[in-house]
C-alpha positions as CSV (number, residue, x, y, z in Angstrom):
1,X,7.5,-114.9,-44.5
2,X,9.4,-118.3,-43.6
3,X,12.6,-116.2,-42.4
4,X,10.9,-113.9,-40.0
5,X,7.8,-116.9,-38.8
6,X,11.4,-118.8,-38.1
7,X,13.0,-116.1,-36.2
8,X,15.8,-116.1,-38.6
9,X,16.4,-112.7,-39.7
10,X,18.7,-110.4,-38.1
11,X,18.0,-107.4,-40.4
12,X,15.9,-106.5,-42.7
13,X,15.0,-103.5,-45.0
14,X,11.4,-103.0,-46.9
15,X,12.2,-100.2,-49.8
16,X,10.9,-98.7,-53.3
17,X,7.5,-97.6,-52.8
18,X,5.1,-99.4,-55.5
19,X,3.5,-95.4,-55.4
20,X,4.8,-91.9,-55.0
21,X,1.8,-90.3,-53.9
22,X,0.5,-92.8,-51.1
23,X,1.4,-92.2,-47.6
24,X,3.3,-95.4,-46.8
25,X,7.3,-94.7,-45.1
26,X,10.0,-94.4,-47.7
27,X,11.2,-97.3,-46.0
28,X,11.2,-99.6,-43.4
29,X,14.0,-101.5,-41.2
30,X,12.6,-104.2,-38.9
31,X,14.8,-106.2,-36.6
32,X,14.2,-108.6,-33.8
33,X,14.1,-107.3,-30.1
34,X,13.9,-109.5,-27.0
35,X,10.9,-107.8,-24.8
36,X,9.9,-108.6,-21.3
37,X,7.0,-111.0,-23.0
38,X,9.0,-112.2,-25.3
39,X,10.5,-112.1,-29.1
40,X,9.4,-109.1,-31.3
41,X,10.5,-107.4,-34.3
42,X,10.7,-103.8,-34.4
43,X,9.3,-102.2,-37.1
44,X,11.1,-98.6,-38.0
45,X,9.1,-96.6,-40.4
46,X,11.3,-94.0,-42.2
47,X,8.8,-90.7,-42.9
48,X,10.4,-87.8,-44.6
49,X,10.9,-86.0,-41.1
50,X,10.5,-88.4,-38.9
51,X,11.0,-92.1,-37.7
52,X,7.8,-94.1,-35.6
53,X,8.6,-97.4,-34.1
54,X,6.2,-100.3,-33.5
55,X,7.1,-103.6,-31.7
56,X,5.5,-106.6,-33.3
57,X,5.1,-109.9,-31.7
58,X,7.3,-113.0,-33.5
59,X,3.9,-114.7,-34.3
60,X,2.9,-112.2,-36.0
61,X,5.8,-110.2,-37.8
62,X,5.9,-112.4,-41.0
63,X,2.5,-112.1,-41.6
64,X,2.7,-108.2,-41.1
65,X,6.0,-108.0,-43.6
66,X,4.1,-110.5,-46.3
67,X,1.6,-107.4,-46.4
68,X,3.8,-104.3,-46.4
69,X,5.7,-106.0,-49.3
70,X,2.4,-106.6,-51.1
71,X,0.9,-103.1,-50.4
72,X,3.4,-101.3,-50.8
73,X,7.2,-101.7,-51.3
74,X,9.0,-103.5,-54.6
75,X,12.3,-104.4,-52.5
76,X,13.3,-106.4,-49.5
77,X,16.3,-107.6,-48.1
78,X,16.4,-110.3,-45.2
79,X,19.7,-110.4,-43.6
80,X,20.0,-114.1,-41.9
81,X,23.1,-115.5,-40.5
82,X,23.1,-117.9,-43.4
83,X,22.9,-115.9,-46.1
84,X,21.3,-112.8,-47.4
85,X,18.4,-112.6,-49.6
86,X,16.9,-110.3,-51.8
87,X,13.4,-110.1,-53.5
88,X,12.6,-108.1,-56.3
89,X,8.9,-107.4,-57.6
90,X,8.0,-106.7,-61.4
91,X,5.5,-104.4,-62.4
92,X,3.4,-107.3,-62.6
93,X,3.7,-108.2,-59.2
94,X,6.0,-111.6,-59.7
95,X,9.1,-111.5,-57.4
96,X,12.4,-112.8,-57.6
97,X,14.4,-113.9,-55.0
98,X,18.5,-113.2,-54.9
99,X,20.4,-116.0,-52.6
100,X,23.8,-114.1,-51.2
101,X,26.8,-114.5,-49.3
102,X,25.6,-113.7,-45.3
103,X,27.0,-110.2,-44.4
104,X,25.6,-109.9,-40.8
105,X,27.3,-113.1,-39.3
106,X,30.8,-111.8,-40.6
107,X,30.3,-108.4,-39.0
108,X,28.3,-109.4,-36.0
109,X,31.9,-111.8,-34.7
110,X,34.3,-108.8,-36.3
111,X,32.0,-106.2,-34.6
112,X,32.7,-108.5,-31.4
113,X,36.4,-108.9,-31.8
114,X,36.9,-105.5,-31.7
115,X,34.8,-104.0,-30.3
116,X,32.8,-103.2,-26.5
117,X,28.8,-104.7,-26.9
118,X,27.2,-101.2,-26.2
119,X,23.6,-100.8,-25.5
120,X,23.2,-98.3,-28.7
121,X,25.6,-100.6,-30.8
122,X,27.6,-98.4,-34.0
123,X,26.4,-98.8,-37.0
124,X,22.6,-99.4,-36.0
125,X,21.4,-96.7,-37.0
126,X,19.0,-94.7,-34.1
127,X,16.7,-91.7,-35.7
128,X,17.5,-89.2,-32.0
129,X,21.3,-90.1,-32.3
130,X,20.8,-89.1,-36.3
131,X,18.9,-85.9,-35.0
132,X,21.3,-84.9,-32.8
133,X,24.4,-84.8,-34.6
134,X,26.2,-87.9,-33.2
135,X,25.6,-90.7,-35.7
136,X,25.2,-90.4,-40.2
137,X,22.2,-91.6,-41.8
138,X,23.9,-94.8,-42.5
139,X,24.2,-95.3,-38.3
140,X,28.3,-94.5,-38.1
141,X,29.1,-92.4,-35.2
142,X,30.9,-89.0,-36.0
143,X,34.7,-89.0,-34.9
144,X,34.0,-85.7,-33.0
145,X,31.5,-87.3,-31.5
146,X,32.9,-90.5,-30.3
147,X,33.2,-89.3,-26.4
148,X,29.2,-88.9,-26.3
149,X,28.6,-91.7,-27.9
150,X,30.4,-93.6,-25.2
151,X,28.8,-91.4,-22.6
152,X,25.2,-92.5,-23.8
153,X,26.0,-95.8,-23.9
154,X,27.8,-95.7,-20.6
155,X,24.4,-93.9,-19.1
156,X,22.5,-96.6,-20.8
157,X,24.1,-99.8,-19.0
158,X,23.7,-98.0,-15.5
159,X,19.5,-97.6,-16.7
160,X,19.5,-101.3,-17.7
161,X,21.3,-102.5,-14.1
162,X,18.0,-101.0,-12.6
163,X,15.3,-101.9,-14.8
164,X,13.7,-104.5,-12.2
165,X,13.3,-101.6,-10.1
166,X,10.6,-100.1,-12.5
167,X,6.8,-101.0,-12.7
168,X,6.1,-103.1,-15.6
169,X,1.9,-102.8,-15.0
170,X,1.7,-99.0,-15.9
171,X,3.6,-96.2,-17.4
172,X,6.7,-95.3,-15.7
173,X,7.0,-92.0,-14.9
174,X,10.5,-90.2,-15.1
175,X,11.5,-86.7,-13.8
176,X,14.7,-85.2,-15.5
177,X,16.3,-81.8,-13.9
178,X,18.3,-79.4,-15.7
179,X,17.6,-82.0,-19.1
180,X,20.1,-79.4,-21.2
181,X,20.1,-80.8,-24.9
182,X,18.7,-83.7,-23.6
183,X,21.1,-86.5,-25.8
184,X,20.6,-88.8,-22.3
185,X,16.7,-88.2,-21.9
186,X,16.4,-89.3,-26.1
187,X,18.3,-92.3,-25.2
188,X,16.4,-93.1,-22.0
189,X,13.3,-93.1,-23.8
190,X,14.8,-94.8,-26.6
191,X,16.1,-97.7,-24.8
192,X,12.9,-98.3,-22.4
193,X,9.9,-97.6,-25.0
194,X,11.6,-98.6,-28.5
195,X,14.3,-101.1,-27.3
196,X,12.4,-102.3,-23.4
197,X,8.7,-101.8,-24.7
198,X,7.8,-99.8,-21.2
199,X,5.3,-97.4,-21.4
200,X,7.1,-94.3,-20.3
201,X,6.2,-90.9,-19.6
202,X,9.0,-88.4,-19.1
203,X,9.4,-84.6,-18.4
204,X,12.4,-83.0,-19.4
205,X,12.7,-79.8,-17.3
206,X,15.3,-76.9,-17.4
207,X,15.4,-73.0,-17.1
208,X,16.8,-72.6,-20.6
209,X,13.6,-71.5,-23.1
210,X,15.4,-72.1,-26.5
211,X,16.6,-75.4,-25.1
212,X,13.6,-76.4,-24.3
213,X,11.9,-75.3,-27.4
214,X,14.7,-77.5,-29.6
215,X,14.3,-80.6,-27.4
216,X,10.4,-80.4,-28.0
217,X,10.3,-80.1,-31.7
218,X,12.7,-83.0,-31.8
219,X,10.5,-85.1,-29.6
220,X,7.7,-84.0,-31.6
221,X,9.4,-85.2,-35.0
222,X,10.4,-88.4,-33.9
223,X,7.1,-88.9,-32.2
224,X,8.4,-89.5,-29.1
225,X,4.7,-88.9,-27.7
226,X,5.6,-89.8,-24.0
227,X,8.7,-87.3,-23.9
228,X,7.7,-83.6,-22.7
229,X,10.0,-81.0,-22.1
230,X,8.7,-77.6,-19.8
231,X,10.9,-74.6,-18.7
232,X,10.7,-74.5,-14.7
233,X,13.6,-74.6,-11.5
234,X,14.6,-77.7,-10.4
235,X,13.6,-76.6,-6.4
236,X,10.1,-74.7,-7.4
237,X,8.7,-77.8,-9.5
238,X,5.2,-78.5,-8.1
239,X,3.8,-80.2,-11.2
240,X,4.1,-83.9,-10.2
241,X,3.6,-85.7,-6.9
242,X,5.1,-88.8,-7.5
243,X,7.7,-90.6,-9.6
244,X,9.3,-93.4,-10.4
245,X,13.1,-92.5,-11.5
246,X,14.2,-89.1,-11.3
247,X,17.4,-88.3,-13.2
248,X,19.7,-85.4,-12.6
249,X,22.8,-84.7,-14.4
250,X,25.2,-82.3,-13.7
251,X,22.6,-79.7,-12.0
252,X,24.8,-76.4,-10.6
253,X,25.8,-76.8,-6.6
254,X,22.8,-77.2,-4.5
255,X,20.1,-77.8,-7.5
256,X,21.9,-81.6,-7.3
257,X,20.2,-81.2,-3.7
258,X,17.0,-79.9,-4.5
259,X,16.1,-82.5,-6.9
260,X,17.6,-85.6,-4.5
261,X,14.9,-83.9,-1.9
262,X,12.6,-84.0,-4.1
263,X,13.1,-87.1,-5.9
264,X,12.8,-88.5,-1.9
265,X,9.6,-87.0,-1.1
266,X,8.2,-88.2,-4.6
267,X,9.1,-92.2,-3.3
268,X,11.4,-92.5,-6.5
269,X,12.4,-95.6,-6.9
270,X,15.9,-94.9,-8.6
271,X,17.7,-92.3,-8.5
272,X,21.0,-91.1,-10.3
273,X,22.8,-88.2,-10.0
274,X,26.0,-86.3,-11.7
275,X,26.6,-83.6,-9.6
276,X,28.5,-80.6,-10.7
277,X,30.1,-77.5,-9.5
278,X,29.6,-78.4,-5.6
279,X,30.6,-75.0,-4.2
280,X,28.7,-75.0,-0.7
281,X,31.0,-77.0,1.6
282,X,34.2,-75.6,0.6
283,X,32.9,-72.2,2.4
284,X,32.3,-74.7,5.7
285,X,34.9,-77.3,6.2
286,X,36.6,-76.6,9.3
287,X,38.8,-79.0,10.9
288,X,42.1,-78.2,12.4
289,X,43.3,-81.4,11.7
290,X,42.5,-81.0,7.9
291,X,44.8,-78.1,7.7
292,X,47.6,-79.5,5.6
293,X,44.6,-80.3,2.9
294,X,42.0,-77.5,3.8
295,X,44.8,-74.7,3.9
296,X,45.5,-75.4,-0.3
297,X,42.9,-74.5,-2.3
298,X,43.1,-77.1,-5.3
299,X,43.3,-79.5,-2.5
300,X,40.1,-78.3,-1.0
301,X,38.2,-77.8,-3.8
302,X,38.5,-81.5,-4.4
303,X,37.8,-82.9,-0.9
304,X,34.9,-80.4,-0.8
305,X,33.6,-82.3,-3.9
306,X,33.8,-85.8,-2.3
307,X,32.4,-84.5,1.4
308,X,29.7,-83.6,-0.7
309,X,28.9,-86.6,-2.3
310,X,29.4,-88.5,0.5
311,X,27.0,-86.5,2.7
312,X,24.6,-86.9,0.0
313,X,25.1,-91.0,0.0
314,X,24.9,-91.2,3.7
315,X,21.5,-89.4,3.5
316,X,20.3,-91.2,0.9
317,X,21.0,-94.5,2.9
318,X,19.6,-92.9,6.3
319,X,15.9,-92.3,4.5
320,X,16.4,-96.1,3.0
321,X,18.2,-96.3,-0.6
322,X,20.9,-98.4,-1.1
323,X,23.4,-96.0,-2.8
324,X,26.3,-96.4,-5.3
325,X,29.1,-94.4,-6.4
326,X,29.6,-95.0,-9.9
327,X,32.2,-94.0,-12.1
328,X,30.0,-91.8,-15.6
329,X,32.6,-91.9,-18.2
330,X,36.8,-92.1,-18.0
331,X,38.2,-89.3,-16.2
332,X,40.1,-88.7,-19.1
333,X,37.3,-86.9,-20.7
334,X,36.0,-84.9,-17.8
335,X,37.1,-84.5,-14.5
336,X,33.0,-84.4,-13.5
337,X,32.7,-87.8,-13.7
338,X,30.6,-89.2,-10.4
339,X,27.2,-91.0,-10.8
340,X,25.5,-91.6,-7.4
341,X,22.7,-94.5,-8.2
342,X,20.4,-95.0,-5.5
343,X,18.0,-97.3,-5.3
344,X,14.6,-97.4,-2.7
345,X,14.5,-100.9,-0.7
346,X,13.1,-102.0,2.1
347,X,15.8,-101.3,4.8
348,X,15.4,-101.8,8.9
349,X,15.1,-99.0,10.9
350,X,18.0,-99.7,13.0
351,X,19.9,-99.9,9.9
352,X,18.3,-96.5,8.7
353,X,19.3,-95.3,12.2
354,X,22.6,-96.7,12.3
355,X,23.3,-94.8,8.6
356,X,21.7,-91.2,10.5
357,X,24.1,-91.6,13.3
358,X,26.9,-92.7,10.9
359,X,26.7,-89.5,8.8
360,X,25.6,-86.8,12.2
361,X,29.1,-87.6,13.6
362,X,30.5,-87.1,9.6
363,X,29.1,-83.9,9.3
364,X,30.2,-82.5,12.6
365,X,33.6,-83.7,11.9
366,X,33.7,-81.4,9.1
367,X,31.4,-79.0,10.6
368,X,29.1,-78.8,7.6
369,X,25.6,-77.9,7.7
370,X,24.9,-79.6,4.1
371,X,21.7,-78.2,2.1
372,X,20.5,-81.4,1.6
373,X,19.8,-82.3,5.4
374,X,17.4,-79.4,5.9
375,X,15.6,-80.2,2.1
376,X,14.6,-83.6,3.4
377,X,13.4,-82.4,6.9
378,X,12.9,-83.5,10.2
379,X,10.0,-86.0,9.6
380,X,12.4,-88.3,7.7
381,X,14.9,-88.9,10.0
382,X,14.9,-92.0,11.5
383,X,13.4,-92.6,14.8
384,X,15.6,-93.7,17.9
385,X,16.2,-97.4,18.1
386,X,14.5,-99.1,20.7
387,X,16.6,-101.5,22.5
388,X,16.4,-105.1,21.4
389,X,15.7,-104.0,18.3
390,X,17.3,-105.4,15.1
């Protein structure tokens, strides 16, 4: 296939089976990807319930399409930025080939006009966002669903900022507390296996049976065969002993804790965070020169929330991540907006030190005894600096 041994094709769609009762996909979308090794085309094989990906190298996509077409589809359609073209095969096998006007280069530069370049772009369509509700069949997003779909996408570009973070040698391994529905886990494992090409193995975990059940079948259909989900607490999780990312999102008061400690103790290399409903400091700030704030309780609530998150970034840094306080998705939308990204790297003790100190006289400004100090333990605080040292 000239187009695709050129790397030419943008698109293209492999349709009408040549028999009804074989077990070939009703169709097939294949479009090119850029991998860590280089360009591939992704192969997307449309089964009645389900969708299985396979990443094919460049060198060897057109002679993988030249068979599907001969084995079993009667259609194609190569999307170039030149021009479309269409093939048609008689009964007899002879095929005719349609020269048109080229559709993707007019909506790739309208589609970039007017629009942000998202990770999961509109209009692609991607089987887990189909599954869940957000996007058709045809790949438009949902107008009810438009704030998720920009919450994905927004999740997605914070994943891709820390990619070099992640072993490339073996599977990475990925922890993800209080998973819910699960729409960011689908599009983590989306973007690093289908879109990166990582081998990935993730486990899903939260306390909510049916939940779980749904996000396994789903993983199951879209054989997702990397992606487990398991009912279990966030702080009684004994399954693993190490990881590589652990992802928490919105994970009730001190369960944001728990899993930090235990992403820590694992040696997790990245680490992000929503936290949600942060309860335990308001009942401990005490400062008499807070009054005017602590003595309103809207006002309190809200500084509680950002003493929290800041005792968990200074904690983070003291035990050697380098830590970020992201902005998730426009207030606008949710007022639970915070992403705290940290990342492991290879920081001086002093500095570790200096970050301990920083945050003991933080918390007994406020007088907080924060749940995350005692989760991470004595053994990881840094030691005294010696003097001379740097």
């Amino acid at each position: 296939m000239r187009w695709v041994d050129e790397g030419l094709v943008l698109q293209a769609t492999l349709s009408q089976l040549r028999r009804k009762d074989g077990d070939a996909p009703a169709r097939t979308t294949i479009r090119p990807v850029q991998l860590k090794d280089g360009l591939h085309y992704q192969f997307e094989f449309h089964y009645p319930n389900k969708a299985k990906h396979e990443n094919v190298p460049a060198a060897q996509a057109g002679e993988r399409v030249a068979q599907w077409l001969e084995e079993h589809y009667r259609q194609a359609l190569f999307k170039t930025k030149e021009a479309d073209y269409q093939i048609l095969f008689s009964k007899k096998g002879k095929a005719a080939v349609l020269k048109k006007p080229a559709t993707s280069q007019a909506a790739e530069t309208a589609d970039h006009n007017r629009k942000k370049n998202r990770v999961l772009a509109d209009n692609a369509p991607a089987p887990f966002l189909i599954e869940l509700g957000i996007m058709t069949a045809e790949g438009k997003v949902k107008d009810s669903k438009m704030d998720k779909y920009r919450q994905i996408n927004r999740f997605l570009e914070m994943v891709t900022d820390v990619l070099p973070h992640l072993p490339t040698d073996r599977p990475v391994k990925v922890i993800d507390f209080g998973c819910g529905k699960s729409y960011l886990t689908f599009a983590l494992y989306h973007l690093l296996v289908i879109e990166k090409g990582y081998q990935l193995q993730v486990v899903g975990l939260d306390l909510k049976a049916d939940v779980i059940a749904f996000c396994q079948s789903l993983a199951d259909k879209l054989g997702y065969e990397g992606l487990k989900f398991k009912v279990g607490d966030i702080a009684e999780y004994k399954e693993s002993a190490s990881a590589d990312m652990v992802v928490t999102l919105h994970a009730c008061d001190t369960a944001t804790d728990a899993a930090l400690a235990k992403a820590v103790g694992w040696g997790a290399q990245v680490i992000l965070s929503v936290p949600c409903c942060q309860h335990e400091l308001f009942r401990q700030i005490q400062n008499d020169n807070l009054k005017p704030l602590l003595s309103h309780g809207l006002l309190k609530e809200r500084f509680a929330a950002l003493a929290t998150d800041a005792a968990r970034g200074a904690l983070l840094e003291s035990v050697g991540y380098k830590v970020q306080m992201l902005e998730f998705i426009d207030p606008e939308h949710t007022p639970k907006n915070l992403l705290i990204r940290a990342v492991a790297a290879e920081v001086p003790e002093s500095v570790k030190r200096r970050k301990w100190d920083e945050y003991v006289q933080y918390r007994n400004m406020l007088s907080i005894d924060p749940y995350l100090e005692k989760a991470l333990g004595e053994e990881r605080r840094p030691r005294p600096v010696i003097e001379g040292e740097k």
